[in-house]
PAFIPA-429931 format. One line per field, with one value per atom (N, C-alpha, C): x, y, z; residue number from 1; residue in three letters; atom name. Coordinates in steps of 0.2 Angstrom, whole numbers. Example, Ala and Ser with C-alpha at 12.3 -4.5 7.8 and 13.67 -1.06 7.14 Angstrom:
xx = c(66|62|66|64|68|64) .
yy = c(-28|-22|-16|-11|-5|0) .
zz = c(39|39|39|35|36|39) .
k = c(1|1|1|2|2|2) .
r = c(ala|ala|ala|ser|ser|ser) .
a = c(N|CA|C|N|CA|C) .
***
This chain:
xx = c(-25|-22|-23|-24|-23|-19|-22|-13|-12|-15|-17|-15|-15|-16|-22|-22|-28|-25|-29|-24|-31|-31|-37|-34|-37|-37|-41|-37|-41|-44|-47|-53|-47|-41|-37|-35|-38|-34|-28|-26|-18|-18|-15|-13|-14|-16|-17|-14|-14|-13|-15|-8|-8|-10|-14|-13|-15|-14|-17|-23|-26|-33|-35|-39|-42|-46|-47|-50|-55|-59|-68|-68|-62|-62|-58|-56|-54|-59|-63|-68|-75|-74|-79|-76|-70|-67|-69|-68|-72|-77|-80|-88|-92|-89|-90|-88|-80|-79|-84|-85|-91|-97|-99|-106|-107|-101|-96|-99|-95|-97|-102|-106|-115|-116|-117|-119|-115|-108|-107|-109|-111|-114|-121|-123|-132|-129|-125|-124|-123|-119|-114|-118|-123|-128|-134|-135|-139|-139|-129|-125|-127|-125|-125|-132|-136|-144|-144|-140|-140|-135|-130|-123|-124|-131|-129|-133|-136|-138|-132|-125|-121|-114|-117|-112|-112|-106|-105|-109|-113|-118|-127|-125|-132|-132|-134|-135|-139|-135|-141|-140|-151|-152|-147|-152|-148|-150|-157|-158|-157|-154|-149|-144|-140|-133|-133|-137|-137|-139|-146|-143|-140|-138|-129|-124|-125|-119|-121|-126|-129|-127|-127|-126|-117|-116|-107|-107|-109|-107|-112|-115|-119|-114|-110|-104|-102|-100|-98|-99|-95|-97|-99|-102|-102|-98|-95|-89|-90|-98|-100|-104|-106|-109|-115|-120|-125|-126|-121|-124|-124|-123|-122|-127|-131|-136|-142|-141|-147|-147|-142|-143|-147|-146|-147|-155|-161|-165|-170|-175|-178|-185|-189|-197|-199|-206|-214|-208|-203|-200|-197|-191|-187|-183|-177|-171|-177|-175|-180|-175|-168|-162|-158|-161|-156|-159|-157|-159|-162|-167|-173|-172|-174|-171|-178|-173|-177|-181|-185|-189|-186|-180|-178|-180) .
yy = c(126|119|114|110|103|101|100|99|90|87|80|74|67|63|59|57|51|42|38|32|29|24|21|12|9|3|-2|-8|-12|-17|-23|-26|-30|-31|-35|-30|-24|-20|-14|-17|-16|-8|-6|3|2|3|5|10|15|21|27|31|38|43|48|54|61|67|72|72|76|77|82|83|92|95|100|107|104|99|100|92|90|82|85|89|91|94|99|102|96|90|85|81|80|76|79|88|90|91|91|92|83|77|73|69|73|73|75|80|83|79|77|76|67|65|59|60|66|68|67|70|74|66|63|56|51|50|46|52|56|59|57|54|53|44|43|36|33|38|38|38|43|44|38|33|28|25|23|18|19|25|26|25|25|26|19|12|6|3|6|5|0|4|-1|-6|-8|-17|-18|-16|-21|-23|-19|-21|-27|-27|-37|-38|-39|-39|-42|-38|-42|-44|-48|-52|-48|-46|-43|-51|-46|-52|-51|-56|-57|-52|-50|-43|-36|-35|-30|-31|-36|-35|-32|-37|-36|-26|-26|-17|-13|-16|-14|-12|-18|-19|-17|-16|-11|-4|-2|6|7|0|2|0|-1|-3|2|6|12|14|16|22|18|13|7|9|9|12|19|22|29|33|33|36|42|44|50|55|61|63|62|61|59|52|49|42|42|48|51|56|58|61|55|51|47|42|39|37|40|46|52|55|52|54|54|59|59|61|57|56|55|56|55|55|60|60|53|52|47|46|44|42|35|37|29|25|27|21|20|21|20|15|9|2|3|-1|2|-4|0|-1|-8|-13|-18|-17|-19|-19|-23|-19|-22|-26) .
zz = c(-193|-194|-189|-190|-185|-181|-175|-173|-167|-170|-169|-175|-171|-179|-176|-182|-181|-182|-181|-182|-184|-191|-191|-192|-186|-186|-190|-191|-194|-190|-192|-188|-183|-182|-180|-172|-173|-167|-170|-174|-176|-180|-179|-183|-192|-196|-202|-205|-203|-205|-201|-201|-196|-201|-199|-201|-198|-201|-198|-197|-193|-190|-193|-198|-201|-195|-196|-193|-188|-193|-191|-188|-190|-186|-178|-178|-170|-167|-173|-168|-165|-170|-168|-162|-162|-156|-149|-147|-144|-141|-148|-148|-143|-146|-145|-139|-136|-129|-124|-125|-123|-121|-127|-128|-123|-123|-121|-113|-110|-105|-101|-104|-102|-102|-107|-103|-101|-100|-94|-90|-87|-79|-79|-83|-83|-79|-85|-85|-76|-73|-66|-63|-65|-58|-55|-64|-62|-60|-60|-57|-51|-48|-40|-37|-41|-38|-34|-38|-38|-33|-32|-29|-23|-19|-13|-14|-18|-19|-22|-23|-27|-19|-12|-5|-6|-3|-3|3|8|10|6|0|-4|-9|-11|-16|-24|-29|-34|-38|-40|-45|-50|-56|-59|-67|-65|-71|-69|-61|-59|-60|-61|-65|-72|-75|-82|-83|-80|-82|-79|-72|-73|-77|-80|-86|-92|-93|-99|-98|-93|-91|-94|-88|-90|-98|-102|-109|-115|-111|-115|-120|-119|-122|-129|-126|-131|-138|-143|-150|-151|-148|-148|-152|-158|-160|-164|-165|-167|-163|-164|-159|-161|-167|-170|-165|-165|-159|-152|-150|-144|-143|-147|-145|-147|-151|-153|-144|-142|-134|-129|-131|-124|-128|-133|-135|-130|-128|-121|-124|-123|-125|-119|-118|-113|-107|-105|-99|-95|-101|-101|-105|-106|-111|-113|-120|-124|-124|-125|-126|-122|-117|-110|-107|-103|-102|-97|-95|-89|-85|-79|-72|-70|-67|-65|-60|-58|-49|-46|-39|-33|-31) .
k = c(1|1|1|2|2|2|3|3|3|4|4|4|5|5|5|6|6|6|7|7|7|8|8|8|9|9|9|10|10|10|11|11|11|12|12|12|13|13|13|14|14|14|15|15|15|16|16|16|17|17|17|18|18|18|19|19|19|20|20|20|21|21|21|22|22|22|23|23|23|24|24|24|25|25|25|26|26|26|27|27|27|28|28|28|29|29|29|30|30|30|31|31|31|32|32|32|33|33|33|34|34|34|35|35|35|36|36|36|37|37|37|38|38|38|39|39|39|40|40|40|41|41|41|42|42|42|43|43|43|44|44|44|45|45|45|46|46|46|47|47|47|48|48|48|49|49|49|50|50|50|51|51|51|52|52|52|53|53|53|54|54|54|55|55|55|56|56|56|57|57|57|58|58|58|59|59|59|60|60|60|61|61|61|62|62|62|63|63|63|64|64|64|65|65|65|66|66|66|67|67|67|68|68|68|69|69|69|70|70|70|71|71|71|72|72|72|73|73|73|74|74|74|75|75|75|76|76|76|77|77|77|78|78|78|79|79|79|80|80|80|81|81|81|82|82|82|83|83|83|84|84|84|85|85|85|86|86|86|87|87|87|88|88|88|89|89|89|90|90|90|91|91|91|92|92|92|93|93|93|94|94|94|95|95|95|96|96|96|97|97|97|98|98|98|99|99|99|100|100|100|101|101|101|102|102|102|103|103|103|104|104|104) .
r = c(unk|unk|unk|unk|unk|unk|unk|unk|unk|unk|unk|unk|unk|unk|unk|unk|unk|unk|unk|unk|unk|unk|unk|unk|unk|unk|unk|unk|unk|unk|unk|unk|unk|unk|unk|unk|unk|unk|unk|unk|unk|unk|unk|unk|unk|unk|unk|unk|unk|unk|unk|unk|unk|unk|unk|unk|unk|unk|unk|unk|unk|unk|unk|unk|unk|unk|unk|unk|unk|unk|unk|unk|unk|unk|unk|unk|unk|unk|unk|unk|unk|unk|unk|unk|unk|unk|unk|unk|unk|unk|unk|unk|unk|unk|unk|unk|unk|unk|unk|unk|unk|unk|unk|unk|unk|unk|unk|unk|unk|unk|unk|unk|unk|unk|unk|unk|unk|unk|unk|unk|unk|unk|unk|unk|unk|unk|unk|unk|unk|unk|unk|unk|unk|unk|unk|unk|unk|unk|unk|unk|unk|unk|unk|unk|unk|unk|unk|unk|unk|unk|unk|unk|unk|unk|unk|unk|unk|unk|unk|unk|unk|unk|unk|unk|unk|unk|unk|unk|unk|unk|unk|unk|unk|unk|unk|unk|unk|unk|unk|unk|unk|unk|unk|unk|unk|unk|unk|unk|unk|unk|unk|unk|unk|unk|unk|unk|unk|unk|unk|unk|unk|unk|unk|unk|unk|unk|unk|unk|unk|unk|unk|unk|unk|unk|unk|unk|unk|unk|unk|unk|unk|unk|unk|unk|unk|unk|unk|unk|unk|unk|unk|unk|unk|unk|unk|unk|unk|unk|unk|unk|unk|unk|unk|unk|unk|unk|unk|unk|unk|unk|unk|unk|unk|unk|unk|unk|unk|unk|unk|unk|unk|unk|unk|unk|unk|unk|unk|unk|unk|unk|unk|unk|unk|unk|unk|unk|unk|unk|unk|unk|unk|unk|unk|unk|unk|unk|unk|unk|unk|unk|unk|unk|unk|unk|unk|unk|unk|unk|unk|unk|unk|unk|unk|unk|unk|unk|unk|unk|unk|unk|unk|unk) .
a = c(N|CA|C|N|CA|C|N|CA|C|N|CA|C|N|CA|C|N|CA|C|N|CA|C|N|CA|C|N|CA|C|N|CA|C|N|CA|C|N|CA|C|N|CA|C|N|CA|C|N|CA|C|N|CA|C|N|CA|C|N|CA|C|N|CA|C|N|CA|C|N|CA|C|N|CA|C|N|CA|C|N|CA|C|N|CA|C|N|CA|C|N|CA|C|N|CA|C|N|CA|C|N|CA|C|N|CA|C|N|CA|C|N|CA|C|N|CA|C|N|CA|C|N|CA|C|N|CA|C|N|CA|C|N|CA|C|N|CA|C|N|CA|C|N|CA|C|N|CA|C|N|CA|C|N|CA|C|N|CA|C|N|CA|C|N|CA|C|N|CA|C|N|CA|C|N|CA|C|N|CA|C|N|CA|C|N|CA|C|N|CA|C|N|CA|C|N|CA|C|N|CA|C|N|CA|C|N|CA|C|N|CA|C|N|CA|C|N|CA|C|N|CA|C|N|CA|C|N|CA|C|N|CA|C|N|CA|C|N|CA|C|N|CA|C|N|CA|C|N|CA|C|N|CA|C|N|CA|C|N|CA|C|N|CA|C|N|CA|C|N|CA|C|N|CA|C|N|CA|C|N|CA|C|N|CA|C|N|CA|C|N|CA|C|N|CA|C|N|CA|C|N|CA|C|N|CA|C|N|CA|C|N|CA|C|N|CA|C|N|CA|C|N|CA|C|N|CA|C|N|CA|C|N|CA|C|N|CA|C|N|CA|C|N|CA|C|N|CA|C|N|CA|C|N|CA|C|N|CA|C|N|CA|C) .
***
């Protein structure tokens, strides 16, 4: 048995309706924490590759922000693990939907 609720909101922010969480929606919340994980640490690591062009010492352009801010906003939406694996697709030796890194 379940032992969570779910809350579904409406376009407003606002609570709609609570209910229990079944078996296989706990076992996806899991699954998709997870999967959550695995790439925010891809996501972290990008950031960090870039960290020190963002020292208040220098100045980032201004398409180092922007994929910056892509990186931080990757997850965004993500509410299934189908979308969370479709982010993390990895072709010719590269994520294809991960934002690509400007030249410094």
């Amino acid at each position: 048995m379940a032992n969570d609720n779910i809350t579904i909101y409406n376009g407003e922010g606002k609570p709609e309706t609570t209910r229990e969480m079944t078996d296989a929606e706990m076992n996806d919340r899991t699954s998709l924490t997870d999967e959550l994980s695995i790439l925010r640490t891809f996501r972290n690591n990008l950031l960090a590759e870039t960290d020190y062009l963002a020292s208040s010492d220098r100045t980032l352009s201004d398409d180092m922000k922007t994929y910056r801010q892509s990186l931080r906003d990757m997850t965004s939406g993500l509410d299934t693990i189908e979308k969370v694996k479709e982010k993390m697709k990895f072709a010719d030796g590269k994520y294809v939907n991960f934002p690509v890194k400007p030249t410094e």
